[in-house]
N, C-alpha and C positions, 0 to 999 in steps of 0.2 A: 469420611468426607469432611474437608475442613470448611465450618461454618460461617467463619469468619468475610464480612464482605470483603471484595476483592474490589482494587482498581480498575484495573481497566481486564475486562473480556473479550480478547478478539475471537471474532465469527467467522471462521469461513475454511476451503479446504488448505490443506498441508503436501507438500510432494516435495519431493527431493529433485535437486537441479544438476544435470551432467552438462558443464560447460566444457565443449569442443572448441580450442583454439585453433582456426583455419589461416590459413597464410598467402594460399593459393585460390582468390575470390576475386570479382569485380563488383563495383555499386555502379547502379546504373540509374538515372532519373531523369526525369521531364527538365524539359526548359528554366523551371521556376522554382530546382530543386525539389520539387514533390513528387509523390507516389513511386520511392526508391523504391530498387528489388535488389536483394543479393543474388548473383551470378556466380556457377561456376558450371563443367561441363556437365550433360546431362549423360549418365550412363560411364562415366569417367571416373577410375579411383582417384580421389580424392585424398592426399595427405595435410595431414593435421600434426597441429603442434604440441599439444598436450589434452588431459583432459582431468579437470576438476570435480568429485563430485560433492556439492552439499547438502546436508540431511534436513528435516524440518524447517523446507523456507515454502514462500509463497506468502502475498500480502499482508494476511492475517498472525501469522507466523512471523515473522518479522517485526510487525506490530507490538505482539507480545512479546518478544525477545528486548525490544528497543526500552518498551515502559518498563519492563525489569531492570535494565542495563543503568535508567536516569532513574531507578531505587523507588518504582513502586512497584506493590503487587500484581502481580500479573496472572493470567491463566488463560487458557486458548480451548474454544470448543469447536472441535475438525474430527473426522474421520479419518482414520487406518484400515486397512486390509492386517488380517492376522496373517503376515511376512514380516520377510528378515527388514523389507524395510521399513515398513510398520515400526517394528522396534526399535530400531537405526532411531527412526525420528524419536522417539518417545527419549532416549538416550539423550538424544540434544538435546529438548526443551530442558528436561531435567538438570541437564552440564549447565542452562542459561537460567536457571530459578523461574521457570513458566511451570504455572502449577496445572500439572494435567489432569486435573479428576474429571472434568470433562471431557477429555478424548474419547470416542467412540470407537470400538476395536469389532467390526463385521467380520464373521465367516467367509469363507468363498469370495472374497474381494481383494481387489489389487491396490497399495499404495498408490496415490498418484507420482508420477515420475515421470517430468517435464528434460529433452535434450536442448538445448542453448548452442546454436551454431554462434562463435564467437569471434568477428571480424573485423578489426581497426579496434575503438574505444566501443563499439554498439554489440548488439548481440540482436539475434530473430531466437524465438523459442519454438520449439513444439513443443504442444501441451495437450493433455487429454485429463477430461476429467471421469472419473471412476464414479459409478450410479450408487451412490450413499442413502440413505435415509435420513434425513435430515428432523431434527425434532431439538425442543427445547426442556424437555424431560428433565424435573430435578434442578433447574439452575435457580441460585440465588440474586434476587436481582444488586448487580453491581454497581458502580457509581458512574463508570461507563460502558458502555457495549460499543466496540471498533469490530466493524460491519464491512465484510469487502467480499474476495471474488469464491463462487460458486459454479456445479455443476447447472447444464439447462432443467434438469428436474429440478429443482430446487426452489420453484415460484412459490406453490402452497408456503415453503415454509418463510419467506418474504413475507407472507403475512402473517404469519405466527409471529416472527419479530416485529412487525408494525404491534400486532396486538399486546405484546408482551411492554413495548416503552407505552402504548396508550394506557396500561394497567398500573405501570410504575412510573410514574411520571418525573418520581428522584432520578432513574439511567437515563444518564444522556446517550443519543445516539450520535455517531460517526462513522459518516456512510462514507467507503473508497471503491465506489463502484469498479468490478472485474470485466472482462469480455463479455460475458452471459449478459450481465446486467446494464451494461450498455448497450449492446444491440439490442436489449430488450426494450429501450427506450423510457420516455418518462411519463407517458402515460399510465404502462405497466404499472409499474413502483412507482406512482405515484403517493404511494402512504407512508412508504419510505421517505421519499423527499421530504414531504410535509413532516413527518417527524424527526429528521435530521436537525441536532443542534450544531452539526457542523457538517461539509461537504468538502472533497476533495477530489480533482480532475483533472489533466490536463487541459491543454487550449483544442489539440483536435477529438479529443474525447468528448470533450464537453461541445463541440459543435454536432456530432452525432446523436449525444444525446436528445438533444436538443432540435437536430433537423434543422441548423441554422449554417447559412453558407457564410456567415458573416466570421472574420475574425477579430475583429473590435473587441478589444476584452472588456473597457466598460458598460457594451451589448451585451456582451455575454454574461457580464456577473448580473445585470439586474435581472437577463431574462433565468438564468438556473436559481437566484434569488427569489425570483414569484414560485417558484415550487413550493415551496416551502423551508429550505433549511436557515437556519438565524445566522451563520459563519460561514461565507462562500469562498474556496478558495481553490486555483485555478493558477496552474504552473507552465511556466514558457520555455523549457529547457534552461540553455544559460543566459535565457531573456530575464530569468527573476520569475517572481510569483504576483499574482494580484490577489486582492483580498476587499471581500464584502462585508462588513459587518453589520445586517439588517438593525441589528440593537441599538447603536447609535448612529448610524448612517452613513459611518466613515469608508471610503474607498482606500487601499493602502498598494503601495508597490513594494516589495521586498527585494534587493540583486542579491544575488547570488556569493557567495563566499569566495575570495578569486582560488583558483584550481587549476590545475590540469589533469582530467580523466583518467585511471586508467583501464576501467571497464564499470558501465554505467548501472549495472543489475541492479535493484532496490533502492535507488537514489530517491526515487518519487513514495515509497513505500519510509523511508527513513524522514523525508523531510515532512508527511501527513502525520505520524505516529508521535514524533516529536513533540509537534504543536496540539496533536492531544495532550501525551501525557505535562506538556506544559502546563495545560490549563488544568487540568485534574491536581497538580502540585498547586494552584492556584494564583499560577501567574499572569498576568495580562495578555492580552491579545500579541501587543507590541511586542515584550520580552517571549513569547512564542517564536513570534517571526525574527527574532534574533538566534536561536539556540539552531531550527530548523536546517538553515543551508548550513550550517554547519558540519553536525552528524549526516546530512544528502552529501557535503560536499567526502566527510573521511570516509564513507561506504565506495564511493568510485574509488577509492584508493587501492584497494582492494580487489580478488576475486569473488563474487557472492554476495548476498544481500545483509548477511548479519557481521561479518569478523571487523569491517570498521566501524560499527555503531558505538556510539561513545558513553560514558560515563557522565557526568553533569560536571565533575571535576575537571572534566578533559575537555568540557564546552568552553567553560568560563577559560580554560588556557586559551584555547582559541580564539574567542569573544574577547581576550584580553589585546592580544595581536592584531584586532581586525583593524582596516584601515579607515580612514576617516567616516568614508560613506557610507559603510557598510549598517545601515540602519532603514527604519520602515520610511516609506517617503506619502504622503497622502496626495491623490489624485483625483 
């Protein structure tokens, strides 16, 4: 075991993503563009265009792929099933410099492995997550812990990581709350919150958490602000990002890098990981929200959540090219 501290530590599960490019679909929505559904026949073969599959992703996974990628260390604590795909992934972090002595390899258990119907620039997933054990066994504490999505068993150890940052008070925590964790609400993980030195959501996630019909994002960053975390930040699609900094009080809007999509998997997982491992190189808040849509913007380029995450060399290219406005604007 290398003893050495580590930068950033992502927490959470790993699975492999089989994206199904479908051709033959309809989107279908309410009056006010909300609560879309993908359609196609029921009981009908369905033909498809191709089909992708990538190893070792999912929030935390990615995370740790991205902080390696912008040259820190990195390493991921998730569960495997002792299978081929189990190894699959272990393969990949390894090919990305994620240092896996934390990986957790169970008996009798299944990889997670998520299908991704894949239609226009969006994608729907199905996901299942696999009944792991969850524990903090052996870990050194790091300079960050990047905290995201989890099976439903998985609460006890929510507070094992609350206890683990209340004991080390040097890890920062960075919570990117998963499906589990949001439906869970924030009462639940409320220890969570309060120890979060940074938070990331988008705009209707973050009204569920929340149980707020409001979508006001200056509402909504002071009310997910009174949780607890010190850096509230809270993504609008290609509306931009808003940003809370309880520390000095400053509200910030961030747009988005100009693009065109071509499949959006891990954009939001790219632009959170980002403005960690920013601040862990110890840059400011501001120069965060610059690097951020960036690497969000060259992952849509892409099929999958890790093949466009960029290099810090390949930000500054970009960052060099941006166009006038593309800076934080305060609100």
């Amino acid at each position: 075991m290398n003893n050495k501290q580590i930068d950033i530590l992502a927490v959470g599960d790993i699975t492999i993503d089989a994206f199904i490019k479908l051709k033959d679909a309809q989107v279908t929505c309410d009056i006010d563009h909300e609560n879309c559904k993908l359609c196609f026949g029921f009981g009908d073969k369905i033909p498809y265009e191709s089909v992708t599959v990538c190893n070792a992703v999912g929030n935390s996974a990615n995370a740790a792929v991205s902080s390696s990628r912008l040259g820190l260390s990195s390493a991921i604590l998730t569960h495997i099933g002792n299978d081929q795909n189990g190894k699959d992934c272990l393969v990949e972090l390894e090919k990305n410099n994620v240092d896996t002595q934390y990986v957790r390899v169970e008996n009798n258990k299944h990889t997670n492995h998520n299908y991704i119907l894949w239609y226009d620039v969006d994608r729907t997933i199905l996901t299942k997550h696999e009944t792991f054990t969850y524990n903090l066994d052996g870990v050194i504490p790091p300079k960050w812990i990047y905290f995201s999505s989890l099976g439903e068993n998985s609460l006890q150890f929510h507070m094992e990581i609350a206890d683990f940052i209340e004991k080390n008070p040097e890890t920062k925590l960075a919570f990117q709350p998963g499906t589990f964790q949001i439906k869970a609400g924030a009462k639940t993980l409320e220890r969570i919150y309060k120890n979060a030195e940074i938070f990331f959501c988008n705009v209707e996630e973050t009204q569920k958490i929340l149980d707020e019909k409001s979508r006001d994002l200056p509402i909504l960053l002071e009310k997910m602000a009174s949780l607890g975390p010190k850096i509230v930040v809270i993504t609008d699609g290609f509306e931009g990002a808003y940003v809370f900094d309880t520390k000095s009080g400053s509200k910030l809007f961030m747009p988005v890098y100009p693009h065109t999509p071509f499949e959006r998997t891990g954009a939001g997982d790219a632009f959170a990981s980002t403005i960690v491992s920013s601040l862990a190189l110890g840059k400011s808040l501001e120069e965060a929200l610059l690097w951020a849509p960036i690497n969000s913007m060259s992952v849509t380029q892409h099929i999958g959540s890790q093949e466009g995450l960029l290099t810090l060399e390949k930000i500054q290219e970009f960052l060099s090219k941006a166009p006038e406005n593309f800076k934080p604007k305060k609100i």
